[in-house]
N, C-alpha and C positions, 0 to 999 in steps of 0.2 A: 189930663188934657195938655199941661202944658210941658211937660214932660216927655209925651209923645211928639209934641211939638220940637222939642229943642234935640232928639236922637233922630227926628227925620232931619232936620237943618244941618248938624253935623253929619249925619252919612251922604248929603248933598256936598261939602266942604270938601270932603275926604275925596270925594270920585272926582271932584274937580282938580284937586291937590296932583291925583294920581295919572289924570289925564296930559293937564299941565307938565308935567314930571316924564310921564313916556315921549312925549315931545318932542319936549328939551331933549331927551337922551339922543332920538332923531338925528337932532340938527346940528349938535358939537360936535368937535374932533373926536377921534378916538383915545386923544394921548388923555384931553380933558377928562373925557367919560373916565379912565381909569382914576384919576385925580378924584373925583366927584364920587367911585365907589368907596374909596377908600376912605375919605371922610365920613360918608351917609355909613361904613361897616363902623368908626368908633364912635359915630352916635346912638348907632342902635345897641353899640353893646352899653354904652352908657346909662341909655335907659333904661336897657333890661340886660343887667350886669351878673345872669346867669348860663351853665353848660351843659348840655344837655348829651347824655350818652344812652342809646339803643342798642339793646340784647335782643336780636331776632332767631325765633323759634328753629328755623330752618336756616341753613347758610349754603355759598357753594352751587356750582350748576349741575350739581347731582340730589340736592333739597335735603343731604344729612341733615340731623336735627345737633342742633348746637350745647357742645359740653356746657360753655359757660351759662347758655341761656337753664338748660337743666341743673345747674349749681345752684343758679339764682331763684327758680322755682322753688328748689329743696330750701336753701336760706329763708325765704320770704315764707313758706308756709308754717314753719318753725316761729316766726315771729309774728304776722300776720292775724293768727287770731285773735290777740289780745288788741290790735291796733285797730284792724282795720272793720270798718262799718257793714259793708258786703263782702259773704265769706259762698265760696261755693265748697260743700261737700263731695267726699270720695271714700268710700270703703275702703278698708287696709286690712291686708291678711297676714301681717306682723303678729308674729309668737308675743307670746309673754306680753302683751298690753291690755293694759283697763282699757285703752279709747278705741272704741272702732271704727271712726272716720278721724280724716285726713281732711282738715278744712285748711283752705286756700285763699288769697286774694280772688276775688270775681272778675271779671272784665268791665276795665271802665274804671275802677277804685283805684285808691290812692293812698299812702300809708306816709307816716311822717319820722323819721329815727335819725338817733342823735349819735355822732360818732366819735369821740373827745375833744365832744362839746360843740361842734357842727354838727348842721341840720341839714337832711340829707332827704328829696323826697321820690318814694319808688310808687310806678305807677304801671298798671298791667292793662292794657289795649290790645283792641281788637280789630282788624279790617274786614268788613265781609267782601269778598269777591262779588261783583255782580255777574260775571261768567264763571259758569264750570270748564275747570279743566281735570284732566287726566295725570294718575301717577300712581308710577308701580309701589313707592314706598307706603308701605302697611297701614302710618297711620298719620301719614300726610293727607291733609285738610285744604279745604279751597280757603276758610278761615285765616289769615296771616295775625300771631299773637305776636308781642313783644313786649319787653319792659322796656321803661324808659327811667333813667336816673338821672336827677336836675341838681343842680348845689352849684352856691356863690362859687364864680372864677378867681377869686382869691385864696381859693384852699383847691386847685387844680391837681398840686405836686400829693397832697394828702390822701387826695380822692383815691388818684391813679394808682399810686405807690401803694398805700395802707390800709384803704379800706377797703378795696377791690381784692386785694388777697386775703383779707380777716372773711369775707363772704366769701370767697371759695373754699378756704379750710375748715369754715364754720360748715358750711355744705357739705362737705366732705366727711367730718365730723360728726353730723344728723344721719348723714349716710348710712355709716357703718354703723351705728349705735339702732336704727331704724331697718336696716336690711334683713331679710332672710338669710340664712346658710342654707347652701347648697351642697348637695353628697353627689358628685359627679362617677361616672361609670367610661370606660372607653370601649371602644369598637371599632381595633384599627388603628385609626389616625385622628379620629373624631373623637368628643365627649359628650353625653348626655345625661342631663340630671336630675335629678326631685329633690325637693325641700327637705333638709336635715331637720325632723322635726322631734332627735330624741330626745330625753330632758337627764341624762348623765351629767351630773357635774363634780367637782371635787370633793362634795359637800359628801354626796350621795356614794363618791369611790369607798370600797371596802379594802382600803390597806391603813397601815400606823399612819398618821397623822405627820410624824417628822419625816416619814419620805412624802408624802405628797406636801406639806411645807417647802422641801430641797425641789423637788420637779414645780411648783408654781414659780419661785422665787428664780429660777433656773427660766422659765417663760419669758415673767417680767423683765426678767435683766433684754434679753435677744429681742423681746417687742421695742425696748427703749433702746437697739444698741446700735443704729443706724450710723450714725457719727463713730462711733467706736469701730466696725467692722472698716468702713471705709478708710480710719488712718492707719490700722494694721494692713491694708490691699487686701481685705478677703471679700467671697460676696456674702451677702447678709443674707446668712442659712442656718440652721444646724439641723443635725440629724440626732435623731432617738432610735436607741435598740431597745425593743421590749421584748424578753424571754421569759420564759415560764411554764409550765404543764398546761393542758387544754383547758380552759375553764376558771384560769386566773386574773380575768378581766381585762385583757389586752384589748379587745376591739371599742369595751366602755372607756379606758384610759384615752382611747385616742378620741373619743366623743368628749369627754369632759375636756380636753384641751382643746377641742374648737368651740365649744361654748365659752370657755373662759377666753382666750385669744379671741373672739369674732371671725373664725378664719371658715373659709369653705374647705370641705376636703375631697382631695382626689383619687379614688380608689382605684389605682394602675393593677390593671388582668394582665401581666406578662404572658403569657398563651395566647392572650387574642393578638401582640403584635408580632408584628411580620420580619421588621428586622433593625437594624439600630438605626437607621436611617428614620423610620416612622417613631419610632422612639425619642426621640430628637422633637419630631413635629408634633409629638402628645407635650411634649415638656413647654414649646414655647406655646402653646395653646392654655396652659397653667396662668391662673393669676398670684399678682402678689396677694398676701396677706390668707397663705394656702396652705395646707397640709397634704403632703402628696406621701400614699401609703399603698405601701407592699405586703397586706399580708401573707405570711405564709412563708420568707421568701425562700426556703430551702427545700420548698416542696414548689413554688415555680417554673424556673427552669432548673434543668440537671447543670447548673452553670459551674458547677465544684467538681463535679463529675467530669466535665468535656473539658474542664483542665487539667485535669491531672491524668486523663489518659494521654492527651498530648505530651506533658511532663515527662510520663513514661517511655511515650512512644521514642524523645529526644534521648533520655537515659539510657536506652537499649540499643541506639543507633541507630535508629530504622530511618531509611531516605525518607526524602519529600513524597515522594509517589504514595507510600504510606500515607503521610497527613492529609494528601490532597483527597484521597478516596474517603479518609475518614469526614473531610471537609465535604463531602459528595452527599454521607451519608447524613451528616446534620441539613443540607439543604433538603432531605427529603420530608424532615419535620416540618410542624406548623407554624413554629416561631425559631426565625433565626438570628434569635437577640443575645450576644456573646456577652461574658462575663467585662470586658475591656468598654465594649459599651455603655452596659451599667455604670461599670465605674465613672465613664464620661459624664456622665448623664446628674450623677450624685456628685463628685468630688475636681470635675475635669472644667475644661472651656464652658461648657454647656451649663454647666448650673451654674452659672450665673447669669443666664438670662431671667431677667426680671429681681425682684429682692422679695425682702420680707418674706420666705418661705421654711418653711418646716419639710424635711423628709422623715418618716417613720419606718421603719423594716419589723416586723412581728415575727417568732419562731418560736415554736414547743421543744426544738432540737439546737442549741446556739453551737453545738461543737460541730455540725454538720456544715455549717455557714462558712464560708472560703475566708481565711483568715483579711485577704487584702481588701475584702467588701466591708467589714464592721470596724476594721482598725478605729482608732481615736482621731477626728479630722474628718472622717465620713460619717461616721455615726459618734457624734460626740459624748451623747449621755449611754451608758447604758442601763437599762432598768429592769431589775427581774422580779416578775410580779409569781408572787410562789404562793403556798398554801394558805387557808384559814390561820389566820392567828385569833386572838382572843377581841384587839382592839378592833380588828375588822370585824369579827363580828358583834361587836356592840354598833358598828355604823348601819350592818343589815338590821339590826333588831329594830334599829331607830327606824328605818328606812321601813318594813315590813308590819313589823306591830306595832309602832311605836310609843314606846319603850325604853328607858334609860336602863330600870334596873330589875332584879326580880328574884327571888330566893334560890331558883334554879339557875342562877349565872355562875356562880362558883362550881359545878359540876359540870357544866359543859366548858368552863376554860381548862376542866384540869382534864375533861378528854378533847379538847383541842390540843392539849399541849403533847398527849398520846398517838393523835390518829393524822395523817394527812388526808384533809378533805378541802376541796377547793372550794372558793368564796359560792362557782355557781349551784354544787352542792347543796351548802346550808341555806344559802338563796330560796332552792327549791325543796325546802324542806320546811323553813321560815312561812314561808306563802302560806295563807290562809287557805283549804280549799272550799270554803263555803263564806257566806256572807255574816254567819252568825255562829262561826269557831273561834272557841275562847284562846286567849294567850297562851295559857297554858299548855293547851291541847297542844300547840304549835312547838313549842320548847318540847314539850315530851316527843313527838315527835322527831326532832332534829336528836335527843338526847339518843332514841332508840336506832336513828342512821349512825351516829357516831358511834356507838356500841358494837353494832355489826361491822362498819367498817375496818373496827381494831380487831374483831376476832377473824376477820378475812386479812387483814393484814397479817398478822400472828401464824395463821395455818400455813400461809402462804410463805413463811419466813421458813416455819419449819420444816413444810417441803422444800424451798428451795436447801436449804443447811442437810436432809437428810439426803438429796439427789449428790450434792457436793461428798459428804461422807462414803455414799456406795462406789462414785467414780474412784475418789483417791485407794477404797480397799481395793478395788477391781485393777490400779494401777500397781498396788501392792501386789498383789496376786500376780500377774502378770510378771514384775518384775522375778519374783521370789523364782519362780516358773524359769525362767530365763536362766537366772544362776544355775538351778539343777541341772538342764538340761548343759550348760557349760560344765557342770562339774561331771558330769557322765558319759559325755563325748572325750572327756580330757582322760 
C-alpha cells in the first residue's frame, strides 16, 4: 500500500519536474538553452556513465542486410548458448557435426561477456511494426531486429578499436569452420552450385605418404603466406599441375585439398565460354579462399594447337590475309578463348583479382600441354599421380576392408611391383560386392586382376617387339633389294 503510495507521488514529481523544465526551455534565450543543454548532457552521462552501440539488421535505402550485424549474429550464437537464458533454435545442414541445431540468442535476451577483463553487455531487440509494408528483398521482415552493445565510456578506445575487431574475425572464423563447400559449375558468364559433399581427404588419398606430407605441407605454407606474398609483390595464388594415366586420382586429390584447406571449388567448362572477355567475368565472379580447376586442360581447347599453326603459318611467310581467314575460321567455333587469355587469367593482371586462391590444371597427356601454360610461376607445384604402388594400396585396403595387414599382402606387393594398375583398378577390385564377402575373397580377387593384367601386359609387349622385328626385316629386305638392283643396272 504504501509503496504504491510513494511510486504514484514520485511519477506526480517527475511530470511536474518535466512540465516545469519544458517551460523554462519556452521562455530563455536561445544562447542560454544551449548552455543549459550542455550541462543537463554531462549530468546525464554522469549518472549513467555508459555507451551504447546499435547493429541494425538492414542498413541503407535499399534495406541490404548488414555484414557487421551478420558477423555479430555468427559471434553471439557461437557464444550465447552457454550464457544466455533464452535461446531460439534453428536447423543446420553442416557436414560432419554431432549438433543439429544452431541455438541463438532469442529476442529480448541479454548476455553478459568479459573482454580483458571488461564487461561488456549484448542484447538482441526486436520492433514490431504496427503497419505492413512492402519489399522486394526475399527475406526482409516488417520485424526491425538489432543488437545493441553497452560498456563503461572509460574503455571507449578498447571497445571500438579491439574488441569490435576480435568479433568480426572470431565470426569470420566460426564461419569458415561452420560453412558448407561449394562445387561450382559455369554457364557462360554465370556460376551455379551444389554442396561439395564428398568425403576425400588426405587420409583416405592412395599415394606414399611422403608426397602427400610435401603437397600438405606445401598448402599450409600458401594458406599462412598472405604477408609473405604481399612483400615479394606477387598475388596470393599458386598453381598445381596434376598428371598422370586415367584413373590415378586427380579429380579425389583435388577434393582432399578442399577439404583440408575449407576452400569452395570452381570447376571452369572452357567450351561453355565464349571468349576471353567472359572469361575474365567468370574469374572475378570467384571467391577467395577457392580452388578454380581445369580439368582435362589439353583436351579443352585446341589452344596448343591454334598456336603453333600460327607459328608455322609466320615461319613459312604467309601474309596477314592468311591469319586473318584463319582468325575467321576460329570465330566459327563455340568458344573463342585464346591461349594469351588463359595465360591472363592464371599468371597475368587478372589473377589477381581477389587472393587466397588455388588454380589446378589436370592432364593424362602433360607433353601435349603448351609449354608457356605449366611453366614454374603458373603452375608452381607439379605433381604426377602414377600407378598403384604397394603403400597406396595398403591406404585402399584400409579404406575398403579395413585392414592393416594379411598373409596375402606380400604377393600382391610383389605383383604390384610387376604390373601397372591404377589405384581406381584395385579400388574396384578391393570393393566388396556383397554385404557378407569375406576379406579374403576380395584380396583373391584383386590378386587374380593383377595376374591378368601382367600376362596382357607381357602378350602385348611381345607383339608390340615382334611387329618392331618384321618392319626392320622387311626394311632389310627392301634395302638388300635396292643394292641388286643397283648392281645390275650398273
Amino acid at each position: 500500500m504504501l509503496s504504491n503510495m510513494y511510486w504514484t507521488q514520485a511519477g506526480s514529481v517527475m511530470a511536474t519536474i518535466m512540465f516545469i523544465y519544458t517551460m523554462f526551455m519556452r521562455l530563455v534565450p536561445s544562447t542560454l538553452q544551449t548552455r543549459i543543454g550542455r550541462y543537463s548532457k554531462k549530468f546525464s552521462s554522469f549518472v549513467y556513465p555508459y555507451i551504447r552501440i546499435t547493429f541494425h539488421e538492414y542498413t541503407g535505402e535499399r534495406l541490404m542486410k548488414s555484414e557487421a550485424y551478420t558477423a555479430i549474429q555468427t559471434y553471439l550464437s557461437e557464444h550465447s548458448s552457454q550464457l544466455a537464458t533464452k535461446l531460439k533454435a534453428e536447423a543446420t545442414k553442416v557436414k560432419d557435426t554431432s549438433i543439429p541445431l544452431i541455438l541463438s540468442m532469442d529476442d529480448n535476451e541479454e548476455i553478459i561477456e568479459e573482454f580483458q577483463g571488461v564487461k561488456v553487455w549484448w542484447g538482441a531487440h526486436k520492433i514490431t511494426s504496427k503497419t505492413q509494408s512492402f519489399s522486394l528483398h526475399p527475406s526482409y521482415s516488417d520485424d526491425k531486429r538489432y543488437y545493441k552493445l553497452t560498456f563503461h565510456k572509460r574503455y571507449r578506445s578498447l571497445i571500438t578499436e579491439s574488441y569490435l575487431k576480435h568479433v568480426l574475425e572470431e565470426a569470420k572464423a566460426i564461419e569458415m569452420k561452420n560453412r558448407q563447400l561449394k562445387l561450382y559449375t559455369n554457364t557462360k558468364t554465370k556460376w551455379s552450385h551444389v554442396i561439395l559433399e564428398h568425403p576425400a581427404t588426405f587420409e583416405t588419398l592412395a599415394m606414399r605418404s611422403k608426397e602427400k606430407e610435401d603437397i600438405i605441407n606445401d598448402l599450409v605454407k600458401f594458406k599462412s603466406g598472405k604477408s609473405y606474398y604481399a612483400k615479394i609483390g606477387k598475388a596470393w595464388k599458386r598453381g598445381y599441375l596434376l598428371y598422370g594415366p586415367p584413373g590415378t586420382g586427380k579429380s579425389t586429390m583435388i577434393v582432399a585439398m578442399a577439404n583440408f584447406m575449407n576452400y569452395d571449388v570452381y570447376d571452369l567448362e572452357l567450351t561453355a565460354v565464349k571468349n576471353n572477355s567472359d572469361l575474365r567475368k567468370l574469374l572475378i565472379n570467384t571467391s577467395s579462399k577457392s580452388i578454380i580447376v581445369i580439368e582435362d586442360i589439353d583436351c579443352s581447347l585446341d589452344l596448343t594447337g591454334q598456336r603453333k599453326k600460327k607459328i608455322e603459318k609466320v615461319e613459312r611467310g604467309e601474309g596477314e590475309g592468311s591469319m586473318k581467314r584463319d582468325d575467321e575460321d576460329d570465330e566459327d567455333r563455340g568458344s573463342k578463348v585464346t591461349l594469351s587469355g588463359l595465360l591472363n587469367v592464371v599468371d597475368g593482371i587478372w589473377s589477381a583479382c581477389g587472393g587466397e586462391r588455388i588454380m589446378v590444371f589436370t592432364t593424362n597427356f602433360v607433353e601435349k600441354i603448351d609449354p608457356a601454360l605449366i611453366r614454374r610461376g603458373r603452375m608452381d607445384k607439379h605433381i604426377e599421380l602414377s600407378y598403384c604402388c604397394y603403400e597406396a594400396f595398403k591406404v585402399l585396403a584400409k579404406n575398403y576392408l579395413d585392414i592393416e595387414s594379411h598373409h596375402l599382402f606380400p604377393k600382391i606387393e610383389k605383383l604390384l611391383e610387376e604390373t601397372k594398375m591404377t589405384p581406381a583398378d584395385v579400388a574396384e577390385n578391393l570393393m566388396p560386392k556383397s554385404v557378407d564377402e569375406e576379406v579374403e575373397t576380395c584380396l583373391h580377387s584383386l590378386i587374380q586382376a593383377l595376374e591378368k593384367f601382367k600376362k596382357d601386359a607381357e602378350k602385348k609387349k611381345a607383339g608390340t617387339e615382334r611387329k618392331q622385328s618384321n618392319m626392320q626385316e622387311s626394311k632389310g629386305i627392301e634395302k638388300h633389294g635396292e643394292g641388286v638392283e643397283a648392281n645390275v643396272i650398273h
